[in-house]
C-alpha positions as CSV (number, residue, x, y, z in Angstrom):
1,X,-33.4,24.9,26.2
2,X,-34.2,21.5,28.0
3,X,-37.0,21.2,30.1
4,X,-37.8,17.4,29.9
5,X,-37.1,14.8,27.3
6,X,-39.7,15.5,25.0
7,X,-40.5,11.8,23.7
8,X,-43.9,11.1,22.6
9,X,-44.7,7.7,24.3
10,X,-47.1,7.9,26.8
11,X,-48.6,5.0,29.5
12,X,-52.0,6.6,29.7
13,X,-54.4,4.5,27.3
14,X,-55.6,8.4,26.7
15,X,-52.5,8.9,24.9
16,X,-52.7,6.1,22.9
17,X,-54.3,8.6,20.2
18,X,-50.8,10.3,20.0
19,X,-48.6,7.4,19.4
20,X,-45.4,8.8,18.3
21,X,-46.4,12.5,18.5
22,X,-47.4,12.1,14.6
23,X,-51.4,11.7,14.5
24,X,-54.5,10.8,16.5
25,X,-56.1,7.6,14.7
26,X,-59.9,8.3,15.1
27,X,-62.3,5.6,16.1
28,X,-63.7,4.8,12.4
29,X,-59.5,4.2,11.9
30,X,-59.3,7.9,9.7
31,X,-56.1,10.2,11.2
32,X,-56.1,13.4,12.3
33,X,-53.6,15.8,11.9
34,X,-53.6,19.2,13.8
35,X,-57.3,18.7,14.0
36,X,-58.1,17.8,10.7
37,X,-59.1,14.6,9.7
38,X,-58.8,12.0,6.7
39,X,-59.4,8.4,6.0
40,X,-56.2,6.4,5.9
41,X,-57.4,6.0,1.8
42,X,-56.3,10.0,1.9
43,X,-60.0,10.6,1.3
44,X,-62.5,12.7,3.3
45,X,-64.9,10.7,5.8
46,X,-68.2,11.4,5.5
47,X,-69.6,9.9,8.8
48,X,-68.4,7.5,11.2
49,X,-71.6,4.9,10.2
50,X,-70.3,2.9,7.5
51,X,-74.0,3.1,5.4
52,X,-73.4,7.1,5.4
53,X,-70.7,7.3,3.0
54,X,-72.8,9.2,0.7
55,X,-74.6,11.2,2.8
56,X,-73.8,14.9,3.6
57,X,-71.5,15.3,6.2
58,X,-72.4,15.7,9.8
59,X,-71.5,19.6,11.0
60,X,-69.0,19.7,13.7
61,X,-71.2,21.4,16.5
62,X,-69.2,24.2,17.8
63,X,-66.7,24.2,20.8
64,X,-68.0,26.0,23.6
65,X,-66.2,29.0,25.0
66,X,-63.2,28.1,27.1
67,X,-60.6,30.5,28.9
68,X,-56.7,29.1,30.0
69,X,-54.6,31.2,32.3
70,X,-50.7,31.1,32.7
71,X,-48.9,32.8,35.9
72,X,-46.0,35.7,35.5
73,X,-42.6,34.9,37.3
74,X,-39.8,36.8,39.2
75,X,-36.3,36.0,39.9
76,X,-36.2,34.9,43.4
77,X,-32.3,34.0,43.3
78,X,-29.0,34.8,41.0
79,X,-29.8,38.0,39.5
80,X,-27.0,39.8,37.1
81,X,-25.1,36.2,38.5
82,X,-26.7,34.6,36.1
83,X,-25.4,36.9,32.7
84,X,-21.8,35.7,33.8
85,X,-22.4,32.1,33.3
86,X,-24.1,31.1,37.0
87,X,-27.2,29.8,38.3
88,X,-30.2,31.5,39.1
89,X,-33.5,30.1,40.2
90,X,-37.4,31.6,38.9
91,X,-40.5,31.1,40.5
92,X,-44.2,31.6,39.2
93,X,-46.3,34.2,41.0
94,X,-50.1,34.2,41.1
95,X,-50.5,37.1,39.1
96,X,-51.8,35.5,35.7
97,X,-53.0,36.6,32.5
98,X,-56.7,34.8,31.2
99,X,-57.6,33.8,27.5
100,X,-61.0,33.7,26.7
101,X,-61.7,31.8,23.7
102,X,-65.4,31.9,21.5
103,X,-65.9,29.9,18.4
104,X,-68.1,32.4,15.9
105,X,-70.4,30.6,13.6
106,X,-69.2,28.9,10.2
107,X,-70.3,31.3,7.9
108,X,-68.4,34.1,10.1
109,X,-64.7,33.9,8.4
110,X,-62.8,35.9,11.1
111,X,-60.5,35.9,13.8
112,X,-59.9,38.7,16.1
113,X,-57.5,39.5,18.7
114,X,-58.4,42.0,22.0
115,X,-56.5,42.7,24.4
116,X,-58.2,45.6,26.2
117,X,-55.3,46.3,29.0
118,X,-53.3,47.5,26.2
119,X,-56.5,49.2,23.9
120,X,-55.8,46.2,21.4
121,X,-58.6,45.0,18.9
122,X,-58.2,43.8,15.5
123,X,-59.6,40.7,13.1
124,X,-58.0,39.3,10.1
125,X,-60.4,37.7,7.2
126,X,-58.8,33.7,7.8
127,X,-59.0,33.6,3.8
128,X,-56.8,36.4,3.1
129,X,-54.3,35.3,5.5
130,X,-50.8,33.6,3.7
131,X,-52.1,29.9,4.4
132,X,-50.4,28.8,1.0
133,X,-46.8,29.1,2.2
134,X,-47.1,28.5,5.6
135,X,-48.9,24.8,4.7
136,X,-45.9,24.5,1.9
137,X,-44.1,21.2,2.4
138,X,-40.9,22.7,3.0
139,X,-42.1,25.2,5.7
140,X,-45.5,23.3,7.6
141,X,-45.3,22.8,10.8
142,X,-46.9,20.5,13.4
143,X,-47.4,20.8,17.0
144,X,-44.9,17.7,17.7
145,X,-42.1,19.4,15.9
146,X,-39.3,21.4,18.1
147,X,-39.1,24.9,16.3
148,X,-35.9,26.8,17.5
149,X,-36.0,29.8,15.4
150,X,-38.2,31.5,13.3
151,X,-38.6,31.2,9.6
152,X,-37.5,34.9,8.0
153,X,-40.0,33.9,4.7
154,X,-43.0,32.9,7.1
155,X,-42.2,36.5,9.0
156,X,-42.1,38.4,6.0
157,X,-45.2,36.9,4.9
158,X,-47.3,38.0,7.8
159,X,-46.2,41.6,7.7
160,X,-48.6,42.7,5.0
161,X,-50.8,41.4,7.6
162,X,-49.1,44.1,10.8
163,X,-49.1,47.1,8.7
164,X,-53.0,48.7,9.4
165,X,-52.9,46.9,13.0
166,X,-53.1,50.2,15.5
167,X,-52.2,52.7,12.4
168,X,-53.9,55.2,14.8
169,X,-52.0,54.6,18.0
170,X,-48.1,56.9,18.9
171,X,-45.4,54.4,17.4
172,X,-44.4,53.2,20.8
173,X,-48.1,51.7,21.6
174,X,-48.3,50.3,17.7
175,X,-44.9,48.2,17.8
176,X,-46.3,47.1,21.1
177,X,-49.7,46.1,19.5
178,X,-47.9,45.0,16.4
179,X,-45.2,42.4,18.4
180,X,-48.3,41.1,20.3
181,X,-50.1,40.1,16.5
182,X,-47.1,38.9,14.9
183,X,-46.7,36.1,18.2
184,X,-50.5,35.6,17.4
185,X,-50.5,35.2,13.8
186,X,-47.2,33.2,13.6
187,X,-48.9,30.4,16.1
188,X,-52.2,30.7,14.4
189,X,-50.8,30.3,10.9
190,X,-48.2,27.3,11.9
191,X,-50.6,25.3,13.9
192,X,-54.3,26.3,12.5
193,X,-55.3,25.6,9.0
194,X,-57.7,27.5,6.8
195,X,-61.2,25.6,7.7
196,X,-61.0,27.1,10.9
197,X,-63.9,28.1,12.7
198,X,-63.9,32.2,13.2
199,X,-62.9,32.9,16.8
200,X,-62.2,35.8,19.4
201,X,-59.5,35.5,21.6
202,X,-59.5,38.2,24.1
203,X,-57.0,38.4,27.1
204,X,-57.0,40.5,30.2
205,X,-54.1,40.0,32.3
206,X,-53.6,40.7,36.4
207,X,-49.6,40.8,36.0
208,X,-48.1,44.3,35.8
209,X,-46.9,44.7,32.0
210,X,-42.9,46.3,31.3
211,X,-42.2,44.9,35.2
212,X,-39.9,42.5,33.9
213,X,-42.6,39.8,35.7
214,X,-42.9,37.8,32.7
215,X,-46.3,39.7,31.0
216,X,-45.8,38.7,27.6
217,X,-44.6,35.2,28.2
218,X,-47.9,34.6,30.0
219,X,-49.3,35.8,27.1
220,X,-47.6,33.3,24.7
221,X,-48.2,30.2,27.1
222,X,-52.2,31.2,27.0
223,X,-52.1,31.4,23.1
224,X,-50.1,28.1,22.7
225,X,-51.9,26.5,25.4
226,X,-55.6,27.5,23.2
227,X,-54.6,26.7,20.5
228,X,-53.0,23.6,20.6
229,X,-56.8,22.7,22.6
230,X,-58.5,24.3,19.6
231,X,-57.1,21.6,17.3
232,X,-57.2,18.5,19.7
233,X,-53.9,17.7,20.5
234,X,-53.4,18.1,24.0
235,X,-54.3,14.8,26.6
236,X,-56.0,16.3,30.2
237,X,-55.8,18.2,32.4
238,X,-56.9,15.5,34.9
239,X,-56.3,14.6,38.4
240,X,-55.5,11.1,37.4
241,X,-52.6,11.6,34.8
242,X,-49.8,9.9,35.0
243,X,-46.8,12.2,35.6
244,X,-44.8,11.3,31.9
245,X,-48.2,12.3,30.4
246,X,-48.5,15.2,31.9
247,X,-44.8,16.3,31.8
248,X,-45.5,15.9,27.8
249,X,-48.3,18.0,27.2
250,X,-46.9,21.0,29.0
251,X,-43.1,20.4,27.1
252,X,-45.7,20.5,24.2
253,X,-47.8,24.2,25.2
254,X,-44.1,25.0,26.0
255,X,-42.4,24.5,22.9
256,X,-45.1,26.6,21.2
257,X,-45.1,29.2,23.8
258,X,-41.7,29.8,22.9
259,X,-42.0,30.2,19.3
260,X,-44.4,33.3,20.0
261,X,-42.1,34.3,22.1
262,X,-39.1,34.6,19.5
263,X,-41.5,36.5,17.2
264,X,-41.6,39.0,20.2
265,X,-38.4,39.5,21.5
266,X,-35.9,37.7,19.0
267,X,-33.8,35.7,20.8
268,X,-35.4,35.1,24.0
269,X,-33.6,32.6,27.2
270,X,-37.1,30.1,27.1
271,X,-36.9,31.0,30.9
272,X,-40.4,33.0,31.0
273,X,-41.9,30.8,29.2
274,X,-40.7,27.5,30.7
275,X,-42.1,28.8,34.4
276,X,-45.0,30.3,32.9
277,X,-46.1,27.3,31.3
278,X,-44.8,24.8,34.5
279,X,-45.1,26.7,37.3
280,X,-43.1,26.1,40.4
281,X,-39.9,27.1,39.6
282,X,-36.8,26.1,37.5
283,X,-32.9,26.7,37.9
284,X,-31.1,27.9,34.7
285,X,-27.9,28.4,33.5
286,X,-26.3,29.9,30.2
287,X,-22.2,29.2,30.4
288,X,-22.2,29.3,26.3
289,X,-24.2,32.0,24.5
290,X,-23.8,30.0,21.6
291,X,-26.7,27.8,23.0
292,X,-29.4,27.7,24.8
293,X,-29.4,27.8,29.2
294,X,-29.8,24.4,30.9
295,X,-33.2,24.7,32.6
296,X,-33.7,22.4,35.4
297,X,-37.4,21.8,37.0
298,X,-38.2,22.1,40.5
299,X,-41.4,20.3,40.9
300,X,-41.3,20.3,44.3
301,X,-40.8,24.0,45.1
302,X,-43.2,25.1,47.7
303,X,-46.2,27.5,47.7
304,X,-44.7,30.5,49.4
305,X,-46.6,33.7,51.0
306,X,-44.7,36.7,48.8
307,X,-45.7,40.8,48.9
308,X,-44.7,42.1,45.4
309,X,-43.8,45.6,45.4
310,X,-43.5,47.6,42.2
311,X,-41.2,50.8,42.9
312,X,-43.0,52.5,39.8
313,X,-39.5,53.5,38.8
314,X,-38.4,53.1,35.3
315,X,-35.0,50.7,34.9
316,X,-33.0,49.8,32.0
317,X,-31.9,46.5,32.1
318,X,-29.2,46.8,29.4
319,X,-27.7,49.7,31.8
320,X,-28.2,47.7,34.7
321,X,-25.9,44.8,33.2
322,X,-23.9,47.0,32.0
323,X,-22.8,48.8,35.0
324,X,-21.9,45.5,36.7
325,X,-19.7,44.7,33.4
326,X,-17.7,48.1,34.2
327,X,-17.2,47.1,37.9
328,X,-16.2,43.5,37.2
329,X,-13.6,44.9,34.3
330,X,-12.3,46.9,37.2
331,X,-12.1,44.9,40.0
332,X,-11.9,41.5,38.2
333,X,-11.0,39.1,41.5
334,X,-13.4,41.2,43.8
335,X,-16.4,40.9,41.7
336,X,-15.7,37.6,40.7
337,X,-16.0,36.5,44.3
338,X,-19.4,38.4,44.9
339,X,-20.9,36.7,41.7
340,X,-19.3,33.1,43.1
341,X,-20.9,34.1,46.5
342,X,-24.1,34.7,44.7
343,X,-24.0,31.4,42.8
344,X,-23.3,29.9,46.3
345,X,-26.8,31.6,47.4
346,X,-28.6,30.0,44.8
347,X,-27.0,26.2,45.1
348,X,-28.0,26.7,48.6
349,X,-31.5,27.5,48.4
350,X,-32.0,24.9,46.1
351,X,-30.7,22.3,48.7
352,X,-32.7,23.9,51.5
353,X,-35.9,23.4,48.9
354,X,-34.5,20.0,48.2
355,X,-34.3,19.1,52.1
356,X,-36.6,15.7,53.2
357,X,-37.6,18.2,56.7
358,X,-38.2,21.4,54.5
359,X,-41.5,22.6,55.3
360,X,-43.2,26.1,53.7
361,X,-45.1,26.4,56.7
362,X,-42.5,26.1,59.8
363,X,-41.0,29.1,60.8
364,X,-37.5,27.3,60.7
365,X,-37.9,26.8,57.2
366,X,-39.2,29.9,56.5
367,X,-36.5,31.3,58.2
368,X,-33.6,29.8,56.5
369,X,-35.1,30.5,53.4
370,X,-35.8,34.6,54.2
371,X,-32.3,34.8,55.4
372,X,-31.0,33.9,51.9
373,X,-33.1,36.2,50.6
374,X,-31.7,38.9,52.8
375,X,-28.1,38.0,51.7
376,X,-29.1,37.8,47.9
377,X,-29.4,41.4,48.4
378,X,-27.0,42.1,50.2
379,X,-24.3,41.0,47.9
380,X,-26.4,42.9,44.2
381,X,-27.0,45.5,46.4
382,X,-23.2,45.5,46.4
383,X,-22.7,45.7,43.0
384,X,-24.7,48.7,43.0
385,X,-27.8,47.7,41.4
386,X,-30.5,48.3,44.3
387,X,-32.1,51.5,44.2
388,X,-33.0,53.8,47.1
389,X,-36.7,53.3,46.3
390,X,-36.0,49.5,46.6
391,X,-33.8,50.2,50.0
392,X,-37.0,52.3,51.4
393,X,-38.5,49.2,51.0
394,X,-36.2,46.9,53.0
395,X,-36.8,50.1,55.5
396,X,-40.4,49.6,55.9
397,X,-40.3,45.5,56.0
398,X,-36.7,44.2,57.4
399,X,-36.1,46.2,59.4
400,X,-39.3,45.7,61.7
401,X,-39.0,42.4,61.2
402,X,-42.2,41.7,59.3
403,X,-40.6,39.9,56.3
404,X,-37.4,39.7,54.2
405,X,-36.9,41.7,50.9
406,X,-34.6,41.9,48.0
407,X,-35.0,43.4,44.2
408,X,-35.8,41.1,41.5
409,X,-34.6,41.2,38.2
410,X,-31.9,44.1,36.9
411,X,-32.7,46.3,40.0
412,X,-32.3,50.0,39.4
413,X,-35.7,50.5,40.5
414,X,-38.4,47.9,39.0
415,X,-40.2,45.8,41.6
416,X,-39.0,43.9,45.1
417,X,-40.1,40.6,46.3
418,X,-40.6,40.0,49.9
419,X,-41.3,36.4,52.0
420,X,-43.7,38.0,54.5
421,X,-43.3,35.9,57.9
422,X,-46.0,34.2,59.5
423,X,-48.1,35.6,62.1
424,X,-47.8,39.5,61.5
425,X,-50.3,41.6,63.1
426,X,-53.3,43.0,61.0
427,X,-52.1,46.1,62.3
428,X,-48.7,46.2,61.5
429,X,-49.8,44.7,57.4
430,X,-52.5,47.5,58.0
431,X,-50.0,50.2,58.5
432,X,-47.6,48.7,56.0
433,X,-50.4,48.9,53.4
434,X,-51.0,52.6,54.0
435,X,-47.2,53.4,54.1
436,X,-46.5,52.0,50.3
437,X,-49.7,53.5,49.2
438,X,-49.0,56.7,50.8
439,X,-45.6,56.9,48.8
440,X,-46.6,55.9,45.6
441,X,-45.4,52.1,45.4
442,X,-47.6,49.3,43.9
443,X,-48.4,46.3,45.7
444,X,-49.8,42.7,45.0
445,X,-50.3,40.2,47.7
446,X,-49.7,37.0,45.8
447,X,-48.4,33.6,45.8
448,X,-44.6,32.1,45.3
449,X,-44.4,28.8,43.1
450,X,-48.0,28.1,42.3
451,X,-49.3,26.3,39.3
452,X,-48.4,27.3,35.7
453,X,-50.9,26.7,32.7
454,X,-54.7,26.0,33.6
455,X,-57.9,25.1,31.9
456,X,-61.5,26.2,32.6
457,X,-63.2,24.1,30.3
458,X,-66.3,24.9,29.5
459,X,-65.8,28.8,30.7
460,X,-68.0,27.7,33.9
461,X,-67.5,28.6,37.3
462,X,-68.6,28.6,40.7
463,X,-68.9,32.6,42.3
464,X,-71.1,32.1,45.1
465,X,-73.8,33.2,43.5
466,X,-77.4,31.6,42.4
467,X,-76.3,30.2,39.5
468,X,-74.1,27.5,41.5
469,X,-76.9,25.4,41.6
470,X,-77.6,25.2,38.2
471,X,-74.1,24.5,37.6
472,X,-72.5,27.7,37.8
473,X,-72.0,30.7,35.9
474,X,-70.7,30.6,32.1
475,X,-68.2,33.7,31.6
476,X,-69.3,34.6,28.3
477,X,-67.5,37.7,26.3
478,X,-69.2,40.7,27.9
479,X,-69.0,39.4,31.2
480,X,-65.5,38.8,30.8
481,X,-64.9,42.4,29.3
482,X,-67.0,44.4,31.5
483,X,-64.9,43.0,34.7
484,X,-63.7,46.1,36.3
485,X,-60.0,46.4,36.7
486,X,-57.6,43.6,37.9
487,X,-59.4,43.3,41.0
488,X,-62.5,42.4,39.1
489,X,-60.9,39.8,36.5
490,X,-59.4,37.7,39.3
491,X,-62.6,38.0,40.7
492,X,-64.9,36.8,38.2
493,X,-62.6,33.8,36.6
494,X,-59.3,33.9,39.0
495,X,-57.9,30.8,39.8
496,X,-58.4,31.2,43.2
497,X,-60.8,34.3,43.5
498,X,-59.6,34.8,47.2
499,X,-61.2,31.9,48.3
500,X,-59.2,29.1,47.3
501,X,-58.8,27.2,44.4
502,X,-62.4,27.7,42.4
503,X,-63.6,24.5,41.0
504,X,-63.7,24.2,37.2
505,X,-60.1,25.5,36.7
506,X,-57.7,22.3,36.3
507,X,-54.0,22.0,35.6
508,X,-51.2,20.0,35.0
509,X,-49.2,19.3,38.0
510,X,-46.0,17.3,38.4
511,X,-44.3,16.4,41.4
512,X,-41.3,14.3,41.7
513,X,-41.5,13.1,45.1
């Protein structure tokens, strides 16, 4: 997977700590690795005044509670294209999942993970966990190295750790719960150490989960993202950075976010992942399964208005692919042509993005853009992968003119995307609203190609309410559990809340132009 060179060297004098990608030298000259830190001597410091040497060290006062939130993504161009060697383009969506980190006391020697939109909770005891082989020379990790595949001893020695995780839940749920805490465990072992502090992390997540909208790869960016912050190795956010530094911390969350992501899924395309922690959108290609797609950035992809429509119709994606294997074995040239003509679709969008006079909010542009949409589908719809739940859809919205739809992903029911045009009538989205709801579809009003990873550091915000004065409100735990529903999470800590971006959140943003 390439997303951008990954090379250490940085401008910023911020990143001047992380010369080389190898350590942070502290100001009393001791280095810090993955958090910890050691006099260049190899002995401990004791304080960072030189007459304190004997004196008992100084305790670490505890990090405050912090949250990070990655977006989901869909497939806005190239689908079932893209498993026969040819481009495809993915976007982030502003459906997100939110981390919410608290540091426990020193003398409380746990971690636990809760994920309550999937009736997750469990801790681990940080002594009893396998730290003695996963700091072994020949296996340690550090959060500059580039891990492409997963260590089968370091697996096998978390699995003593999976086996009473959900023991009371149907076996479906309990590999479920059990992938999510092997992807926790795995980055928690490589990049943690045993003196760390107890902690919860608890997630709620706003991004529909088996809806092929990138749920768990949200997931992995937000536990990457944490803790690689937890142990100090990450420069920024800031509005200031300079766009190399930048570019390096999120290759770094990346990188990480990818690891958990192979101890979910195997052998996973990096796609997910690479959106999820970037945002905007990225073009990929796979011509050799052998190795990993060519994943291309596109910084500049605009912010675009999208209605996300989940059909509520169970698809298989392996059937799904499979079906367009049979036709293409039977009508070789034919098909050929219609997977060329949906390569074409994609180059062509990512021109049109690419355009000096491109503009997300001009109807020509708008317009150009819908329109390949529109033929997108046309041409999968053709290899019969649509589904008459997704064509109802195209019923309701093309074809009175309010937007322009296709299916995203393997099709065969699953969820449609639609480019809503500007300047609908209340009335018409008003009746629109009450037809899907009336016949049993989902549907999220959310943004196209929005920011990936973000930081709400301290867990402070602004909600319009008294507390703004003071500073604004801290999300502590209960807070953040007691949030009713989706509606209520992206209320309470959203990144935009419905009003805008809310000020504390801050990401890392790129732009090439």
């Amino acid at each position: 997977m390439t997303l951008v060179p990954a090379t250490p060297e940085s401008s910023s004098s911020e990143m001047t700590s992380l010369t080389n990608g190898f350590h942070a030298m502290e100001a009393n000259g001791s280095r810090r690795t993955n958090g910890n830190t050691s006099s260049n001597g190899g002995s401990r410091s004791s304080s960072a005044s030189d007459g304190a040497r004997f004196e008992r060290r100084k305790s670490t006062p505890m990090m405050p509670p912090f949250m990070v939130s990655a977006p989901g993504k869909v497939i806005v161009f190239g689908e079932h294209a893209v498993v026969h060697g040819k481009a495809a383009i993915a976007a982030s969506i502003s459906l997100r999942s939110y981390l919410h980190v608290t540091t426990l006391s020193k003398s409380r020697r746990t971690i636990t993970l809760r994920f309550p939109d999937i009736d997750l909770i469990h801790s681990w005891h940080i002594d009893d966990l396998p730290w003695e082989l996963f700091s072994h020379p020949s296996k340690k990790k550090y959060y500059y190295d580039l891990v492409t595949n997963l260590d089968p001893e370091l697996m096998a020695a978390i699995q003593p750790h999976l086996s009473d995780v959900s023991s009371d839940k149907s076996p479906n749920e309990r590999k479920i719960h059990q992938n999510s805490a092997a992807c926790f465990l795995y980055l928690f072992l490589s990049l943690g150490s045993q003196k760390f502090h107890g902690c919860v992390y608890t997630l709620r997540s706003t991004i529909p989960i088996g809806a092929g909208l990138g749920s768990s790869a949200s997931i992995a960016v937000c536990l990457s993202a944490a803790l690689l912050l937890q142990i100090r190795t990450l420069s920024g956010p800031h509005p200031d950075q300079p766009p190399d530094e930048a570019r390096l911390q999120i290759e770094r969350i990346n990188r990480w976010a990818f690891v958990a992501e192979m101890a979910i899924h195997g052998n996973p395309s990096g796609v997910d992942n690479t959106v999820s922690t970037q945002g905007k959108a990225v073009v990929f290609q796979r011509t050799d399964y052998d190795k990993p797609p060519v994943v291309t950035p596109l910084w500049d992809f605009p912010e675009l208005p999208l209605l996300l429509v989940d059909t509520r119709t169970p698809k298989s994606t392996a059937a799904e692919v499979a079906k367009v294997a049979r036709l293409k074995n039977t009508h070789q040239k034919l098909v050929g042509s219609i997977l060329d003509a949906v390569d074409k679709v994609t180059r062509t969008a990512e021109g049109l993005i690419d355009e000096d006079d491109f503009d997300a909010a001009e109807d020509e542009s708008l317009r150009r853009m819908g329109e390949l949409i529109s033929i997108n589908h046309g041409l999968l719809a053709s290899l019969g992968v649509s589904h008459p739940r997704l064509e109802r859809v195209r019923e309701l919205i093309d074809f009175r003119g309010l937007g322009w739809t296709k299916l995203t992903g393997a099709g065969g029911g699953g969820c449609s995307i639609t480019l809503m045009k500007p300047g609908v009538p209340k009335g018409e989205l008003d009746l629109l609203q009450k037809q899907l709801d009336d016949e049993g579809y989902a549907q999220f009003k959310t943004t196209l190609g929005g920011d990936g990873i973000g930081v709400l550091w301290p867990a402070v915000l602004k909600n319009g309410s008294d507390e703004d004065d003071d500073g604004g409100m801290e999300i502590d735990l209960d807070k953040f559990l007691n949030a009713p529903g989706t509606e209520g999470v992206e209320k309470l800590v959203g990144v935009h809340g419905g009003t805008g971006e809310r000020e504390g959140w801050k990401f890392w943003r790129v732009e090439s132009r």
